[in-house]
Each structure stands twice: as C-alpha cells, then as structure tokens.
N, C-alpha and C positions, 0 to 999 in steps of 0.2 A: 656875817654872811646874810645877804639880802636874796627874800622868796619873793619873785616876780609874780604875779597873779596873771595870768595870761586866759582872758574869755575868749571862750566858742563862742563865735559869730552861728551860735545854732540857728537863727528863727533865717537866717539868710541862706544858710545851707542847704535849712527845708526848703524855703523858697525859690532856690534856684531851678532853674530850667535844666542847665547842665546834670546836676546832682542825682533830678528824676532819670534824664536819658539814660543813666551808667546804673539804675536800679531796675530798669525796665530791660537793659540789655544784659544787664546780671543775671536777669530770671530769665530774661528769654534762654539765651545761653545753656543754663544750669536745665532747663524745663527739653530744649533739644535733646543736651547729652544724657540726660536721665532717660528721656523717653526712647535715643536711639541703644543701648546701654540696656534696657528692662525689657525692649520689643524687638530690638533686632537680633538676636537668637531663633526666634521662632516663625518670626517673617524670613528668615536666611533660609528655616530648614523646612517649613508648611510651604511657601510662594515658590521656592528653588530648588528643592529637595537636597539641598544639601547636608552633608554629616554633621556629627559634631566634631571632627576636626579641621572640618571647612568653615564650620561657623566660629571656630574657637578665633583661629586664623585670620577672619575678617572683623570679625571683633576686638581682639586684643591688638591684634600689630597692622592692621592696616586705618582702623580705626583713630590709634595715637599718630600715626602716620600724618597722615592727614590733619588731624587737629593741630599739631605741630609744624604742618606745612604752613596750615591759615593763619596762624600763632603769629609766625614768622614775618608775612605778608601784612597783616595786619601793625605788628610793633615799625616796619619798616615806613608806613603810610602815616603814622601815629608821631612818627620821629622826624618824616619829612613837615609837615604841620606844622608842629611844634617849630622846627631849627628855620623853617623858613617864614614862617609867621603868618601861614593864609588866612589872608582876613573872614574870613567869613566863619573861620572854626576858633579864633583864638579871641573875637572880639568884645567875648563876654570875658574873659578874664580881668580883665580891668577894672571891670564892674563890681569885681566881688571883694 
C-alpha cells in the first residue's frame, strides 16, 4: 500500500487575492451578526420601546428569517457564477 504525500500549496493560498476576500468577508459577516445579536436587544427596547417579547421575536425568528432568505439568494448567485463560468469571478481559478 502506497502513502501518497500530497503538499499545501500554503505560501499560494496566503497569497491569494481570492483566499483574503473570503477571510475579510468571514469577519465582516461574523462582526455583523455578533454585533446585530449583542446590541439588537436593547436598540429594539431603548429606540422602540418595545418588550421583551417583541424583542425576543425579532431577534430569534425574524432575524434567522432573514439571514436564511440572503443565505439562499446569495448560494443561488454563487451557483449561477460558478455553472456559467462569468469571467470576471472565476478567472483566477486557473491561476491557482
């Protein structure tokens, strides 16, 4: 039985342009929902006065709502891309 040794192209990985965009929109992302998620609680009930079961409400189920709508929208635009090959998103892959 043969162990294939297969390297990380790491120093091209860091290098990439693509790799940083998807670490930048990682945090951004994570930095949104953290910050809508820690503050929107008490922005709902100080700015709106509303309760805590109006805040409970638009936090928990309309908030995954939502994120699962752009979820959705997003993998669909991600998938047209990819399957149709727009050049201007897919022309670094060659490269790499």
């Amino acid at each position: 039985m043969r162990i294939f040794q297969l390297k990380l192209p790491l120093k091209h990985i860091l290098k990439s342009v693509p790799f940083w965009a998807l670490v930048v929109a990682n945090v951004g992302t994570i930095w949104a929902f953290m910050t809508v998620i820690t503050y929107g609680p008490t922005y709902l009930k100080v700015v709106h006065g509303l309760g805590i079961r109006e805040v409970r409400y638009y936090v928990t189920q309309k908030l995954f709502h939502v994120h699962h709508i752009l979820l959705q929208i997003i993998i669909f635009f991600i998938n047209f891309i990819i399957t149709n090959k727009v050049e201007m998103f897919v022309r670094g892959r060659d490269q790499i």
